[in-house]
Residue frames relative to the residue before (quaternion, step in Angstrom):
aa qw qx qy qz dx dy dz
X 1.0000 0.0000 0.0000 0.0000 0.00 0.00 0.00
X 0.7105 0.3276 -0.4101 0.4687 3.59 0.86 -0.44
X 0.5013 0.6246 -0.4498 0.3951 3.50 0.73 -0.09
X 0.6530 0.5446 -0.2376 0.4695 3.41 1.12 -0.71
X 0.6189 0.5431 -0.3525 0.4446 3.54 1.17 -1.19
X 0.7833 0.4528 -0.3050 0.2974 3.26 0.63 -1.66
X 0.4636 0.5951 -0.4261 0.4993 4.03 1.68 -0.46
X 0.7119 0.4399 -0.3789 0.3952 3.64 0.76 -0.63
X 0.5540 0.6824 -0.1554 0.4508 3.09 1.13 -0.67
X 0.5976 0.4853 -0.2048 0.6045 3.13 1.03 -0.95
X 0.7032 0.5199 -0.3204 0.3641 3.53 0.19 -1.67
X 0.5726 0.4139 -0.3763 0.5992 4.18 1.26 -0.91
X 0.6817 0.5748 -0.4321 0.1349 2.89 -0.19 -0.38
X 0.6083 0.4495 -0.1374 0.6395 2.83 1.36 -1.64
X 0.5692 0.4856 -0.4596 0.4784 4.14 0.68 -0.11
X 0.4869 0.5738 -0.4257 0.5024 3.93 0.98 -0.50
X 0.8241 0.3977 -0.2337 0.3289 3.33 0.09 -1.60
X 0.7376 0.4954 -0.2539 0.3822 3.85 1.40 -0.56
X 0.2869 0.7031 -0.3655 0.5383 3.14 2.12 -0.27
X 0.9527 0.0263 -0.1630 0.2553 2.87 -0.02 -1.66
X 0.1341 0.6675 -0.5544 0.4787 3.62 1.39 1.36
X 0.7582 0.4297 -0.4061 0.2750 3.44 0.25 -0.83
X 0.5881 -0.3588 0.3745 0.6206 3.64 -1.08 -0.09
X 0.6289 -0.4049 0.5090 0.4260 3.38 -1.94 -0.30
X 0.8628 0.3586 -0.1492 0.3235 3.22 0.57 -0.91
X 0.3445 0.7443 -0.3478 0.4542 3.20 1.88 0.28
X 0.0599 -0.8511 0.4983 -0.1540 3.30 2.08 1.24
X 0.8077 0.2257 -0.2476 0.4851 4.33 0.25 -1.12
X 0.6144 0.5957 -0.3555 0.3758 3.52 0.59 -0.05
X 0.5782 0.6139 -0.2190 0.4908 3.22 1.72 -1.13
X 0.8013 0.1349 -0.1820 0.5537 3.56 0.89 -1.37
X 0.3970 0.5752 -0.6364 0.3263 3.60 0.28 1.10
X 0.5802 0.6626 -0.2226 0.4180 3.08 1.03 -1.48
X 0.6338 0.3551 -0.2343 0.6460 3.92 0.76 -1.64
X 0.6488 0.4353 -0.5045 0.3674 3.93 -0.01 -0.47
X 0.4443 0.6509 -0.3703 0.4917 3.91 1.52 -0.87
X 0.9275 0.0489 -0.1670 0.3309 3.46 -0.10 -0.91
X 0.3248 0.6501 -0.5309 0.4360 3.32 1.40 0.97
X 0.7257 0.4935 -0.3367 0.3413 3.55 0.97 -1.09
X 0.5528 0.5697 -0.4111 0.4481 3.76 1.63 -1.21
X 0.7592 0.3021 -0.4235 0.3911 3.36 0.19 -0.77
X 0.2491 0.7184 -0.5249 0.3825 3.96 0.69 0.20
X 0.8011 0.4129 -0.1391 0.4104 2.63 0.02 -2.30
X 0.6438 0.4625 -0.4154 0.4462 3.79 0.43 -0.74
X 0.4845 0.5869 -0.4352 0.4811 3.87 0.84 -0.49
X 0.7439 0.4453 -0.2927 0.4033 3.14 0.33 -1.51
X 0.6918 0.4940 -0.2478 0.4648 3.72 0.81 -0.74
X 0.3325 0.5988 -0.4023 0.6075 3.33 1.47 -0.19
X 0.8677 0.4129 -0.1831 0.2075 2.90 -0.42 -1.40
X 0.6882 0.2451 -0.2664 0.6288 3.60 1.07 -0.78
X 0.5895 0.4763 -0.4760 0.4462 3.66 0.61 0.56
X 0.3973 -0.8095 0.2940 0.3168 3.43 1.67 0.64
X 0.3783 0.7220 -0.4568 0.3563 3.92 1.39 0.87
X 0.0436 -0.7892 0.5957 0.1426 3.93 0.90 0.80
X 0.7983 0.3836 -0.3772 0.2710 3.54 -0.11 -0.65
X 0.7226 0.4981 -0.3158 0.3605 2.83 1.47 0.45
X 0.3326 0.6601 -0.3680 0.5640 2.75 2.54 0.50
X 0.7855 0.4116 -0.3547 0.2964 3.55 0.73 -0.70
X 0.4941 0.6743 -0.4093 0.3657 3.02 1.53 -0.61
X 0.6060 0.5212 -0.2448 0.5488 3.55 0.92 -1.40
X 0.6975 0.3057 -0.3841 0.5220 3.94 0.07 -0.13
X 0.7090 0.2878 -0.3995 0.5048 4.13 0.72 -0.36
X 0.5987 0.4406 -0.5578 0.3691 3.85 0.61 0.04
X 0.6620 0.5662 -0.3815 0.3093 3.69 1.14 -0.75
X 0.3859 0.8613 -0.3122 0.1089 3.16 1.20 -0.34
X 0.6518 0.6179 -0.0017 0.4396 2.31 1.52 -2.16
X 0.6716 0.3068 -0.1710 0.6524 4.00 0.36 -1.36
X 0.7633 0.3078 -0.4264 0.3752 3.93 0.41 1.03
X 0.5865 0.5420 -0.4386 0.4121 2.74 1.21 0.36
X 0.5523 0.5962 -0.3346 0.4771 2.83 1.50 -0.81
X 0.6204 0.4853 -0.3576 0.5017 3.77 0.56 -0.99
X 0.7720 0.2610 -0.3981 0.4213 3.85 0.56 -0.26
X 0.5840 0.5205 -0.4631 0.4166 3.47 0.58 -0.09
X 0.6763 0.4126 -0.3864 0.4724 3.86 0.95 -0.88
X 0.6342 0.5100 -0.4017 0.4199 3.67 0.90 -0.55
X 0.7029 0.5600 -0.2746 0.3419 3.56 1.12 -0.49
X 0.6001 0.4625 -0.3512 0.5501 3.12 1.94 -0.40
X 0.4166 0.6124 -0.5045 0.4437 3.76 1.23 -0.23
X 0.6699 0.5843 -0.3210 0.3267 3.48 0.43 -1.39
X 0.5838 0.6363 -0.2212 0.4531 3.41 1.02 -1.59
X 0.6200 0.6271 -0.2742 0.3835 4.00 0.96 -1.75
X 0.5969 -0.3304 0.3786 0.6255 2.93 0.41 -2.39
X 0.7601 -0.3321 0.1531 0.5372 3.64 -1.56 0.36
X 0.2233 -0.6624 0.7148 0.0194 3.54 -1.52 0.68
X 0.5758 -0.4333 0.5199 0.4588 3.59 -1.61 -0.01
X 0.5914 -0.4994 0.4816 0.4111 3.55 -1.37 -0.06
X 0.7173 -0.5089 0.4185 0.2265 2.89 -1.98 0.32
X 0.5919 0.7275 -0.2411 0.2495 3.26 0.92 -0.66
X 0.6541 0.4475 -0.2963 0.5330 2.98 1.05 -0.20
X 0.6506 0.4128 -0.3594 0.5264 3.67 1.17 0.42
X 0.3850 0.6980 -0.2876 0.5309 3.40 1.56 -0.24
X 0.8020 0.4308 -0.1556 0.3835 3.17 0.27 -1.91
X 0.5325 0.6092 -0.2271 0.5420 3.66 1.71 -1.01
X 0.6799 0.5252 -0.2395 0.4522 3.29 0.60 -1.30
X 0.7016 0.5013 -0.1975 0.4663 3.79 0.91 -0.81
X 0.5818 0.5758 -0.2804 0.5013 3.48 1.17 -1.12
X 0.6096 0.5495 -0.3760 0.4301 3.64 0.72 -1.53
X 0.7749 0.3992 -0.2899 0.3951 3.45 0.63 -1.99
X 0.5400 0.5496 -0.4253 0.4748 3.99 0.75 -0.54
X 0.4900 0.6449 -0.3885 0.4394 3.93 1.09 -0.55
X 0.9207 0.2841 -0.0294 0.2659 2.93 -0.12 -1.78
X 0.1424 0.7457 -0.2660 0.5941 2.98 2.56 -0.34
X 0.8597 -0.1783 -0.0520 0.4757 3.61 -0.77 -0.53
X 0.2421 0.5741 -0.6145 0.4839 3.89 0.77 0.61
X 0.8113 0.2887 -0.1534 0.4846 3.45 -0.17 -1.06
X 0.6558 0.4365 -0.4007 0.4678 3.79 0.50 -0.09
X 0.6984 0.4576 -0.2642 0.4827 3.60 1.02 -0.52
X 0.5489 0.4052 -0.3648 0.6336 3.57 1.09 0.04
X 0.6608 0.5636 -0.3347 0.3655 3.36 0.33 -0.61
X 0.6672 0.4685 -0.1610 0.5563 3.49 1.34 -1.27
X 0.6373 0.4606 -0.3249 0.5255 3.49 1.04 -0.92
X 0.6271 0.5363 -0.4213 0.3763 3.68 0.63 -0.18
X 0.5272 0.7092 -0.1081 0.4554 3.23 1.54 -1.53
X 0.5925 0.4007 -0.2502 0.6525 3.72 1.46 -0.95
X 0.7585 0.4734 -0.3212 0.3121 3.58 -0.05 -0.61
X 0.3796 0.7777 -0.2787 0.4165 3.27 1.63 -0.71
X 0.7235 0.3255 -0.0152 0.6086 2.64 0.04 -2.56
X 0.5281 0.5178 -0.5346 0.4088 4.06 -0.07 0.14
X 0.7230 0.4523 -0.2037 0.4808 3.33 0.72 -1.47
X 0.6690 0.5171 -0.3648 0.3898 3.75 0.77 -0.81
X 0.7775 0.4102 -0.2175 0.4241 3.26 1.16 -0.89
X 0.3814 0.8189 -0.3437 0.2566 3.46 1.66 -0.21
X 0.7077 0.3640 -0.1333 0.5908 3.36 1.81 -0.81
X 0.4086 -0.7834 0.4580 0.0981 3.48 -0.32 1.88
X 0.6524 0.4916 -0.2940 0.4962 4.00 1.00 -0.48
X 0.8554 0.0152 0.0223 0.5173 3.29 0.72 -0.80
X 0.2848 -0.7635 0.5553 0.1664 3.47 -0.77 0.57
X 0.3923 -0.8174 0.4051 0.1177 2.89 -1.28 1.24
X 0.1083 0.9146 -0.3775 -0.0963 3.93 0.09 0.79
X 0.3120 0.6392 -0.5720 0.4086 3.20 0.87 1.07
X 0.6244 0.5164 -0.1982 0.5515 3.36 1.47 -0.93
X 0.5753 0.5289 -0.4318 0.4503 3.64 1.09 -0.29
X 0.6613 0.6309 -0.2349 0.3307 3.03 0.78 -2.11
X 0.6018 0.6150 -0.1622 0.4830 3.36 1.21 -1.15
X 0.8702 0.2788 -0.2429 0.3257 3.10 0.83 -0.88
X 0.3570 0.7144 -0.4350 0.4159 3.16 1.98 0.04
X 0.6794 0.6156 -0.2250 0.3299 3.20 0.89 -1.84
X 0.7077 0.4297 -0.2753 0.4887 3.47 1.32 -1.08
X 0.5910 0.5538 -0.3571 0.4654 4.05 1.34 -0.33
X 0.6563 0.4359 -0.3837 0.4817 3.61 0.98 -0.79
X 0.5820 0.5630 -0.4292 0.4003 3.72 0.71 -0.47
X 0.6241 0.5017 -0.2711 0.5342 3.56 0.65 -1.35
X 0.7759 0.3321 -0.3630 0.3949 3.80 0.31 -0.43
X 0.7387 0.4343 -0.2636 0.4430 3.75 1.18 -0.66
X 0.4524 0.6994 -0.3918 0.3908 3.73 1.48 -0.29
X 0.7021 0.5301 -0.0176 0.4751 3.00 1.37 -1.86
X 0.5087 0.6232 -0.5258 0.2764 4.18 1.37 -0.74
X 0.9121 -0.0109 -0.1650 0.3750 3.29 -1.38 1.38
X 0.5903 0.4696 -0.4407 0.4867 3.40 0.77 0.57
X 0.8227 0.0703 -0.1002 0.5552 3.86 0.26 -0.67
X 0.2264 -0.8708 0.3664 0.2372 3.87 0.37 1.09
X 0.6006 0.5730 -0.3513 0.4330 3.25 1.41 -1.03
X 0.6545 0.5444 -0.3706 0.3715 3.35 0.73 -1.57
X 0.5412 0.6803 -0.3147 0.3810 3.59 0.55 -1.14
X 0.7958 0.4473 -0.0817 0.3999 3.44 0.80 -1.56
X 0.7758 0.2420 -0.3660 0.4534 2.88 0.94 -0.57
X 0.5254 0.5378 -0.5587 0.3501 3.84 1.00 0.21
X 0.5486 0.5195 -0.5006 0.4224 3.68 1.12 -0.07
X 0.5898 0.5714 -0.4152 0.3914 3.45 0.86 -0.71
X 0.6050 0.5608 -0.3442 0.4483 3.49 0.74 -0.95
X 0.7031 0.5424 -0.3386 0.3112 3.95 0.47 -1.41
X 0.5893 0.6029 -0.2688 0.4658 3.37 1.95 -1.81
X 0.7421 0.4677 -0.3365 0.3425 3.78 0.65 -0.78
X 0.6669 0.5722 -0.2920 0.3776 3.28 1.28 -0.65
X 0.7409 0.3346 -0.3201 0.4865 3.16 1.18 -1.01
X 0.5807 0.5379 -0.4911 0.3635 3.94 1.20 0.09
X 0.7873 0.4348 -0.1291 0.4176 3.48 1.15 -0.67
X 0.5354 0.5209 -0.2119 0.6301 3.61 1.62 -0.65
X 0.8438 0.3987 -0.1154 0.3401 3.15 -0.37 -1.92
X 0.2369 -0.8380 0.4205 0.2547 3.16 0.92 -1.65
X 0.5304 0.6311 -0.2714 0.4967 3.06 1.91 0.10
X 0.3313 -0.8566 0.3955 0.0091 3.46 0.32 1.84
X 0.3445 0.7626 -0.2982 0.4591 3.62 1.73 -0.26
X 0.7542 0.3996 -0.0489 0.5189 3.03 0.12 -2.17
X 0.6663 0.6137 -0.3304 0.2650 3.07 0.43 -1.35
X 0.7329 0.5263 -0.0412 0.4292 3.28 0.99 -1.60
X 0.5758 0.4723 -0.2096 0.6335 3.28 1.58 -0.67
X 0.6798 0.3055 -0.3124 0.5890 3.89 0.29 -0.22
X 0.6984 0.3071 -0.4305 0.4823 4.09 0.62 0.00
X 0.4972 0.5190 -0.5071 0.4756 4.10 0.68 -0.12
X 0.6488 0.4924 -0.3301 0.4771 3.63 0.76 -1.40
X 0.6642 0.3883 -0.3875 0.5079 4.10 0.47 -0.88
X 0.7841 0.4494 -0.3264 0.2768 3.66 0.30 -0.85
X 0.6087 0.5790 -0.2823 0.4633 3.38 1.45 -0.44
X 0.6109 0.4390 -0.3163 0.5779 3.36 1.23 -0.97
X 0.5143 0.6031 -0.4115 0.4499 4.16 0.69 -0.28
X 0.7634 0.4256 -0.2328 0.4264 3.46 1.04 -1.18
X 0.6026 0.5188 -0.4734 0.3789 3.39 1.10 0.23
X 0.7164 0.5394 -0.3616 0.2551 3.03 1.07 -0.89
X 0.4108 -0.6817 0.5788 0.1775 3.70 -1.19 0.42
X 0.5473 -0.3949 -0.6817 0.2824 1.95 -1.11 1.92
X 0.5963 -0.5605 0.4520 0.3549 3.64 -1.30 0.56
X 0.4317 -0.7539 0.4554 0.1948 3.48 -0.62 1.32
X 0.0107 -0.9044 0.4261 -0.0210 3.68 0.91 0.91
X 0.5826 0.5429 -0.0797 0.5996 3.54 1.73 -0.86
X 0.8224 0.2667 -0.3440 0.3664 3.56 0.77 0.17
X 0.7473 -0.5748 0.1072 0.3157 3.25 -1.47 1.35
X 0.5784 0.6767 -0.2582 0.3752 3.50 1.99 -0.60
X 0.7155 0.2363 -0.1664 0.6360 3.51 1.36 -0.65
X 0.5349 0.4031 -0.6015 0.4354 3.53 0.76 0.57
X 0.6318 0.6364 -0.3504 0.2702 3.40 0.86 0.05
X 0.6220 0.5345 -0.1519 0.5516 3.07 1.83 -1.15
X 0.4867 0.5523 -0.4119 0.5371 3.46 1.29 -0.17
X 0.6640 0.4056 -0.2783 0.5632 3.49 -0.19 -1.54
X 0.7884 0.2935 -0.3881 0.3764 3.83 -0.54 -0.65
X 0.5729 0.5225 -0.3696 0.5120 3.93 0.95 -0.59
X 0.9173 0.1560 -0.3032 0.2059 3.52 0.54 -0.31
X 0.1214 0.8440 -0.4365 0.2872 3.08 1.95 1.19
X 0.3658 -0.6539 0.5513 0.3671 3.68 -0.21 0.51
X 0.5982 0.4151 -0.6447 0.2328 4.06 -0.02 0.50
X 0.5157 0.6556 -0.2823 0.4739 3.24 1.58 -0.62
X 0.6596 0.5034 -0.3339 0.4473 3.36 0.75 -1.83
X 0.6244 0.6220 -0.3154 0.3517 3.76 0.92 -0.54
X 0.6856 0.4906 -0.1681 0.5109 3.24 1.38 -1.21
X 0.6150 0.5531 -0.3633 0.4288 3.69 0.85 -1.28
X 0.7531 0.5346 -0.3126 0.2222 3.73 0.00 -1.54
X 0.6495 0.4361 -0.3808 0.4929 3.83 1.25 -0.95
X 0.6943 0.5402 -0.3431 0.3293 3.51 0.59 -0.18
X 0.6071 -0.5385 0.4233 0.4028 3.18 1.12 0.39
X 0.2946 0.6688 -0.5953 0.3339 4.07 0.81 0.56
X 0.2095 0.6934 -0.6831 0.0930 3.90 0.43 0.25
X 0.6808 0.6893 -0.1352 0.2076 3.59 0.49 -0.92
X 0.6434 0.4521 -0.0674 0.6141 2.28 1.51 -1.69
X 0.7459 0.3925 -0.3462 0.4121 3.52 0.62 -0.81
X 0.4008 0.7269 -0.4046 0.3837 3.69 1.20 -0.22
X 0.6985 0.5382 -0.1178 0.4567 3.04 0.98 -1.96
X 0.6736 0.5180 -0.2294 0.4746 3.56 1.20 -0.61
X 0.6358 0.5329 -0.2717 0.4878 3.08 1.50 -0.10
X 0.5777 0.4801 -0.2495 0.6112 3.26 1.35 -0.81
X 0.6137 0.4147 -0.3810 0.5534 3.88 0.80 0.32
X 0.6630 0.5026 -0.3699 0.4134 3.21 0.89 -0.67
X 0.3887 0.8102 -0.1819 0.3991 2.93 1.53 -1.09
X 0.8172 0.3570 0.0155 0.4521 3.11 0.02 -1.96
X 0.7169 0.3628 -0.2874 0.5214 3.43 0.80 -0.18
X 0.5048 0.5013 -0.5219 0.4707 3.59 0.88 -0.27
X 0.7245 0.4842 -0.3642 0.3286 3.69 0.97 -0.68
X 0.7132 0.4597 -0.2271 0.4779 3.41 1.12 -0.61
X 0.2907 -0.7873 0.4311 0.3314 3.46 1.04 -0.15
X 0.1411 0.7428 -0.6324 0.1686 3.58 0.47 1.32
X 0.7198 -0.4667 0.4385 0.2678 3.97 -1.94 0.60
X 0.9016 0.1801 -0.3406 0.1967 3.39 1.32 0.16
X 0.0773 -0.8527 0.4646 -0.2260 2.97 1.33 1.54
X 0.6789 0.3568 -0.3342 0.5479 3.51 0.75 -1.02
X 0.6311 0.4061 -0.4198 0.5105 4.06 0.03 -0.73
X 0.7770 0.3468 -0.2826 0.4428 4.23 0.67 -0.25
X 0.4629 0.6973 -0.4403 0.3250 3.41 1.57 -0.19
X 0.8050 0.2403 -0.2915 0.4574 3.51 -0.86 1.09
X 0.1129 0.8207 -0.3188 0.4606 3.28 1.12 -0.13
């Protein structure tokens, strides 16, 4: 990773020195050029990122920061001169980074939130809840860092908060209220993630009758509908949790 910083490092640097090679007024040439190496280092984020190295996704979204601003501020004085391409393509950069660091930072955040609650529970005599408390604190972050930018990610750190407080905490309330929030935000997504271990969880635990108790006065018609139409959907596909939905 420091090998990487200092190449980034380098890479401004040398983007300082060709800037200022260029004419003064070489105002659209100047912030194409900085918009150029705002996007490479993107891309390396992005490769970061499905190469599961977040902190090296965020780095790459705070080094880009810099050689884009600069590309909008020279492209804005271009504007000012005469006509210029559009903005949008610094806009569109500018969003990607924040959608980066958005669930970069939720997913560390949530992964931290697991380790906690590992550690709290590591001791079989006594439970640790300073280490819980902690780890709630790190799960709500990971789910509100992330609201409307990374839907899945979002969902499944709610999924994570609903198990802890249904299984840890014991406080079937909360519990139920952070799995309606994961399951609803599941149903937008496309294709519904019906196969993975996060919403096969929130299923099975939504339809445990301590829950099924809690959901129904509250007006969960919806939700429980929707739980049918999963139930549904798996009787058709023959999936492992028919039996944990049987009766239902």
């Amino acid at each position: 990773m420091q090998h990487v910083s200092l190449d980034m490092h380098w890479q401004l640097s040398w983007l300082h020195k060709l800037l200022r090679a260029l004419n003064n007024d070489a105002f659209g040439i100047k912030a194409s050029t900085a918009l150029s190496f705002a996007q490479q280092i993107a891309q390396r984020g992005i490769r970061a990122m499905d190469a599961n190295d977040l902190r090296l996704c965020l780095k790459c979204v705070y080094e880009a920061q810099h050689p884009l601003e600069v590309a909008c501020q020279l492209a804005r004085l271009q504007l000012a001169s005469s006509p210029f391409q559009t903005l949008e393509d610094f806009v569109e950069l500018k969003e990607d980074l924040y959608r980066q660091r958005c669930t970069s930072e939720s997913v560390l955040a949530r992964q931290r939130g697991e380790k906690l609650l590992a550690s709290s529970l590591a001791d079989k005599e006594a439970l640790d809840m300073d280490s819980v408390w902690l780890a709630v604190d790190a799960l709500q972050e990971a789910a509100v860092v992330n609201r409307e930018q990374d839907i899945e990610s979002e969902a499944i750190a709610l999924s994570r908060l609903g198990m802890l407080y249904y299984s840890v905490l014991k406080i079937e309330a909360k519990a139920s209220a952070y799995l309606k929030q994961s399951f609803m935000l599941a149903q937008s997504l496309y294709p519904v993630p019906f196969n993975a271990c996060w919403y096969q969880d929130v299923i099975q635990t939504m339809s445990s009758k301590p829950l099924r108790g809690v959901m129904r006065p509250r007006g969960a018609k919806g939700v429980h509908l929707s739980l049918r139409s999963c139930k549904r959907s798996w009787l058709k596909s023959g999936t492992p949790l028919i039996k944990a939905l049987r009766g239902f």
